[in-house]
C-alpha positions in Angstrom: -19.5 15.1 -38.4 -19.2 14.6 -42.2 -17.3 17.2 -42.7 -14.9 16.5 -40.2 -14.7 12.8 -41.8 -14.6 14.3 -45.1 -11.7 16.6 -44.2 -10.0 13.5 -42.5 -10.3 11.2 -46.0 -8.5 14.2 -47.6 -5.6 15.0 -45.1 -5.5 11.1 -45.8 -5.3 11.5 -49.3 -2.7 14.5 -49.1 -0.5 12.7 -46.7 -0.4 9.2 -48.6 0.2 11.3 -51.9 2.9 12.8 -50.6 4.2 9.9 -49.0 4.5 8.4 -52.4 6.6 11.0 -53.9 8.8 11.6 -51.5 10.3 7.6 -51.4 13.5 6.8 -52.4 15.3 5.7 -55.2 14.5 2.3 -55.9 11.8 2.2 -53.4 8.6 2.1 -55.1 5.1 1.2 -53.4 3.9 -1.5 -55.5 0.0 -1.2 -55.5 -2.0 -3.0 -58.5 -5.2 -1.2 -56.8 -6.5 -4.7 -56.2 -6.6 -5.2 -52.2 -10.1 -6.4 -51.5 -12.2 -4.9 -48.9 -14.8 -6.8 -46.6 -16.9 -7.8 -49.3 -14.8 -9.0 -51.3 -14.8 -6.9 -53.7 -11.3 -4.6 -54.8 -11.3 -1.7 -53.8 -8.9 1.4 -55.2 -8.7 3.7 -52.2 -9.3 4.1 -48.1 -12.6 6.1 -48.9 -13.8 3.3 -51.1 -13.0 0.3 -48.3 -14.6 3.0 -45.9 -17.6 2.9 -48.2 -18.4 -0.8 -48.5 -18.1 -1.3 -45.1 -20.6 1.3 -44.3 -22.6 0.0 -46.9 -22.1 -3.4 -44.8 -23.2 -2.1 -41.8 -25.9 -0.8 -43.2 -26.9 -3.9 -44.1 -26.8 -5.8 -41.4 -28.8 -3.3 -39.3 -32.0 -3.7 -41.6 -31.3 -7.7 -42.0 -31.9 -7.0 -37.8 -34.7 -5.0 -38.5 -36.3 -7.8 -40.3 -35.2 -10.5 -38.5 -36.9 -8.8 -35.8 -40.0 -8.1 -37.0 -40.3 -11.6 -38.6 -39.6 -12.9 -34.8 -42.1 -11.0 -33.7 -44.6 -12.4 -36.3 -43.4 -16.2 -35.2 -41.9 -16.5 -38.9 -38.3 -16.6 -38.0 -36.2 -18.9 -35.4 -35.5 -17.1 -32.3 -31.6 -18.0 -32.9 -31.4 -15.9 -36.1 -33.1 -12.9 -34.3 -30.2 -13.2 -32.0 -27.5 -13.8 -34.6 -29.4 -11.0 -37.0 -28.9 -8.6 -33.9 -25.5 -9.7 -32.8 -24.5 -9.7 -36.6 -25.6 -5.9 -36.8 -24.3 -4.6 -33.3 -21.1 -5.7 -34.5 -20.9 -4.3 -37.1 -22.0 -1.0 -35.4 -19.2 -1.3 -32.9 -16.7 -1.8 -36.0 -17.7 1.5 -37.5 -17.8 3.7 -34.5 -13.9 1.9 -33.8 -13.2 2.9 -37.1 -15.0 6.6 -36.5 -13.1 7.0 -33.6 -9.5 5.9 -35.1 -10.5 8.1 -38.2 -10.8 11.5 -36.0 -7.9 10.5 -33.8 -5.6 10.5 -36.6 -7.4 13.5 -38.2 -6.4 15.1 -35.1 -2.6 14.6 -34.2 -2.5 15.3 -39.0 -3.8 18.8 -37.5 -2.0 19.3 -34.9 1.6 18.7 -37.0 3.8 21.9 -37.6 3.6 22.8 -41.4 
C-alpha cells in the first residue's frame, strides 16, 4: 500500500508541476510555501502536510494507549480514557478518509488518456 501511496504523492507532484507551467499570462499561483498544516507548523508540500498528520495520528493512538493503561491502574479519570480514545479514533477515521480520497484520485490520474 506504500507504494501505491508513494506513486499517488508523485502523479500529485507531476500534475501540480505541470499545472503550474502551463498557466497563463499574468496568472501566477502565489505560494510563499507558508500554509500551516494541523499542527501548526508550515508546511512546503502535500507529502509534508500528509506527514504531520500521520505523525498526529500517531500520536494520539499511543496518548490512548496510555490513557488506557493508566485507567486501568486507577491513575487517570475515566473521562480522559474516553476522550484519549475518542481523540485517537478520530484521528484514525481522518487518515483512512484521507487514504481513501488519496487512491481515488490516484485512480481516475491513471485512468486519464496520455
Amino acid at each position: 500500500m506504500a507504494i501505491a501511496i508513494n506513486a499517488a504523492l508523485s502523479a500529485y507532484r507531476s500534475a501540480a508541476q505541470a499545472g503550474s507551467e502551463s498557466s497563463p499570462k499574468g496568472m501566477t499561483r502565489e505560494s510563499s510555501g507558508s500554509e500551516a498544516g494541523p499542527s501548526g507548523t508550515p508546511v512546503s508540500s502535500f507529502a509534508d502536510l500528509l506527514k504531520q498528520g500521520l505523525n498526529q495520528a500517531s500520536k494520539a493512538g499511543k496518548t490512548a494507549e496510555t490513557m488506557e493503561v493508566n485507567g486501568i491502574a486507577g491513575k487517570a479519570d475515566m473521562r480522559d480514557v474516553v476522550l484519549a480514545v475518542a481523540n485517537a479514533e478520530q484521528a484514525l477515521t481522518t487518515v483512512v478518509n484521507v487514504r481513501d480520497k488519496v487512491m481515488n484520485a490516484y485512480q481516475e490520474i491513471m485512468k486519464m488518456p496520455i
